[in-house]
N, C-alpha and C positions, 0 to 999 in steps of 0.2 A: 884398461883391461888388456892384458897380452895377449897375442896370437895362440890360439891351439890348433895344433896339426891333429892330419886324420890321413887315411889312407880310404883310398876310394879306386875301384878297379872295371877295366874294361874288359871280354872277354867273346873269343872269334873261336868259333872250330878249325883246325887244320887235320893233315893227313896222321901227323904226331897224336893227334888227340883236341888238343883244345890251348891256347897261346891265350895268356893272361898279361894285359898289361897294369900296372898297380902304381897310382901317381900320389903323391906324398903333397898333401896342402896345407893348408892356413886358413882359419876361418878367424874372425871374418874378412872376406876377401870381397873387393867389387869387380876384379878381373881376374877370375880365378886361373892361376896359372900353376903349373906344377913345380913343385920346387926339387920334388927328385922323382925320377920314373924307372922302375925297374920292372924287368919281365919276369915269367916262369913257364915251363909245359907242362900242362897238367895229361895224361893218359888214359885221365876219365873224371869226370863232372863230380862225381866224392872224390873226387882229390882235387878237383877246383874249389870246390866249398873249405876241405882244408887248408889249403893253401890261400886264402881269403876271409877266411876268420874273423880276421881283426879289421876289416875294413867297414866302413861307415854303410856303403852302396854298392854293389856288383850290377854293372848292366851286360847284358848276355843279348848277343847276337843270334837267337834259338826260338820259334812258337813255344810260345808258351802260353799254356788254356788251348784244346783243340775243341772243335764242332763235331758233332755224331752224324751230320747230316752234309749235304749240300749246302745249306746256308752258308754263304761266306762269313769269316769273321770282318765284322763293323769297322773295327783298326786297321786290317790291311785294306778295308776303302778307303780308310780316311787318308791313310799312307801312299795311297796312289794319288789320290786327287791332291796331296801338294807337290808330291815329284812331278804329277802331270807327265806329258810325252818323255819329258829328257829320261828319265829316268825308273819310272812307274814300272815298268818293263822288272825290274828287279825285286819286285816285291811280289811273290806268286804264291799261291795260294797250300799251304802245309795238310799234312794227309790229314782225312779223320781221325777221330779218335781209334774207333774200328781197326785201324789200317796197323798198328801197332804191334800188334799182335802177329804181321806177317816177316817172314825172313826170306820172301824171294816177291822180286818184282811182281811177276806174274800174280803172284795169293795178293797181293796189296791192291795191286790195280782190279783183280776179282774184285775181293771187299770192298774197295771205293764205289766200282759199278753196283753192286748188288746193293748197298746202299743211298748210293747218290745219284746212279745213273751216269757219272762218270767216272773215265777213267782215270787213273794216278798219272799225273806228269812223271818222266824217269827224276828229273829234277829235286820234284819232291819226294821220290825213294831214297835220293843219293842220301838227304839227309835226314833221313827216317831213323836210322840206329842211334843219330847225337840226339833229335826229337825225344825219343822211347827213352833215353839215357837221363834226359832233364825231367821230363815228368813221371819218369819212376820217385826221383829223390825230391819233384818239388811238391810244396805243402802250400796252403793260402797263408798260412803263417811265416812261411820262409820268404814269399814273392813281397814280402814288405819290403825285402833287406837285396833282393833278387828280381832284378825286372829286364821284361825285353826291350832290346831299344833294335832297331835298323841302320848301321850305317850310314847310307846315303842320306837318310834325314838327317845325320850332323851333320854332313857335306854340305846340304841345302841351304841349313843354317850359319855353319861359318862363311859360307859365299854369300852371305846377304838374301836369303831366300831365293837363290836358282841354283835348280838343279847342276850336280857337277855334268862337265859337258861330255868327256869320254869316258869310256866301260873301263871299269879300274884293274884290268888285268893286260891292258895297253901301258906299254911306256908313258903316252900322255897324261894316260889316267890315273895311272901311281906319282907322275910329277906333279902334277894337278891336286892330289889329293896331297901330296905330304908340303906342296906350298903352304894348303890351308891349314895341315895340322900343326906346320911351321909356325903359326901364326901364337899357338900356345901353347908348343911343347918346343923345346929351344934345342933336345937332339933328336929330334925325329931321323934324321938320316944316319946319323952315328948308331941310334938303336935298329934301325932298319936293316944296316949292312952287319951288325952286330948277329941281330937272333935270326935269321933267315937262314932257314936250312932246306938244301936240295930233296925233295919228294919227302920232307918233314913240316917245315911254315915256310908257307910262299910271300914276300913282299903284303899283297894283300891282305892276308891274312893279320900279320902286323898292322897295316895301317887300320883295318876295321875296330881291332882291336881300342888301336889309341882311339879311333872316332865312339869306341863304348863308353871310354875310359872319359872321352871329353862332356859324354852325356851325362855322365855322370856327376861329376866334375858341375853341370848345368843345375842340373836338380836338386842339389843339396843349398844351392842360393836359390832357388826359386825365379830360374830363367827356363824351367824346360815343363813343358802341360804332355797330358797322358790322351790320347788317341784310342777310342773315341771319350769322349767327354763323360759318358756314363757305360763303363765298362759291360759286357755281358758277363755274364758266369757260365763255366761249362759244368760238364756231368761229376766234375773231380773239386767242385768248390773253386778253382780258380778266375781269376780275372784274365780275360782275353783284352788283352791292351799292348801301344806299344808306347815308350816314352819318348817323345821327340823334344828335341829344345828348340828357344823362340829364336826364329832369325835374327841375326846381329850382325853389325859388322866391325868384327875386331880391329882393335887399330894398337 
């Protein structure tokens, strides 16, 4: 039986909008590697979804499914306790649902407090407008095709389950990270110096991308499990999960 290709995409916010990476495979594969990789900017989330149509999986670097309450969501625990110290730090907790609805710091961190008793991190306002952007257009029926994944959990996993050791907005950390993306994508540095554009996509922003793109890339062979094990449902019918893939070490 002959190989059939599929396209499968990874997808990071930047200051442009949103940096789409889109990797071209081969099923069946037992080392899935991309056979071509090409990018896009998308300037808003309906136009990431069009621009991504045709692909198998979209994993998105975004909460998706929020809480109404203080209760943390279960995935970003489970998401800490494998990054542990190295890196757990980056995995922080996305506004309420509630908070949505606000368009100044100040009204958001109100509503957080007046609901939760705390306040909104600035961190998690910063990306409050792409948050309100993805669950305007996401549905429980789209999130089959559409899932969240975190970054640093494909880090963990292409290093053999440890966490990457520098913050990826360090020179270290961007060589650090694109060794291991080096590892299955053959121009990571070519695309890197290629789509980076000054106060549009930052370096980062590319690399998280390909590490959605690699999640992705996991989950359609059935290398990558969903965090937590039995997803919660928020007030919108979604699943609050994130998708991680299983530690390996590519050779």
């Amino acid at each position: 039986m002959g190989e059939r290709s599929f396209y499968l995409a990874g997808v990071d916010g930047c200051k442009a909008g949103w940096f789409v990476a889109i990797a071209s495979v081969a099923s069946p594969a037992v080392k899935l590697a991309a056979k071509y990789l090409d990018y896009c900017i998308a300037s808003s989330f309906v136009e990431v979804l069009s621009k991504t149509r045709q692909c198998k999986l979209v994993c998105i670097d975004i909460p998706i499914g929020l809480t109404d309450s203080a209760e943390p969501r279960k995935c970003d625990m489970a998401a800490r306790k494998i990054l542990s110290r190295g890196r757990a730090g980056s995995i922080f907790p996305p506004p309420i649902r509630p908070c949505l609805a606000a368009r100044s710091y100040e009204t958001a961190s109100r509503i957080c407090f007046e609901h939760s008793g705390k306040r909104l991190s600035r961190q998690s306002f910063f990306i409050l407008p792409k948050i309100r952007e993805v669950d305007e257009a996401m549905t429980p029926e789209l999130q089959q095709r559409v899932r969240e994944i975190h970054p640093e959990l494909a880090f963990w996993a292409l290093n053999g389950g440890k966490p990457a050791r520098h913050k990826k907005k360090t020179l270290a950390g961007r060589n650090e990270r694109m060794k291991l993306l080096s590892l299955i994508f053959s121009d990571v540095a070519e695309l890197v110096a290629k789509a980076r554009k000054p106060k549009q996509v930052a370096p980062d922003d590319i690399l998280d991308a390909l590490a959605a793109a690699w999640t992705a890339c996991q989950a359609v062979i059935g290398k990558a499990k969903t965090l937590p094990d039995n997803p919660e449902i928020d007030s919108k019918g979604l699943r609050m999960e994130i998708l991680c893939p299983i530690a390996t070490i590519v050779e």
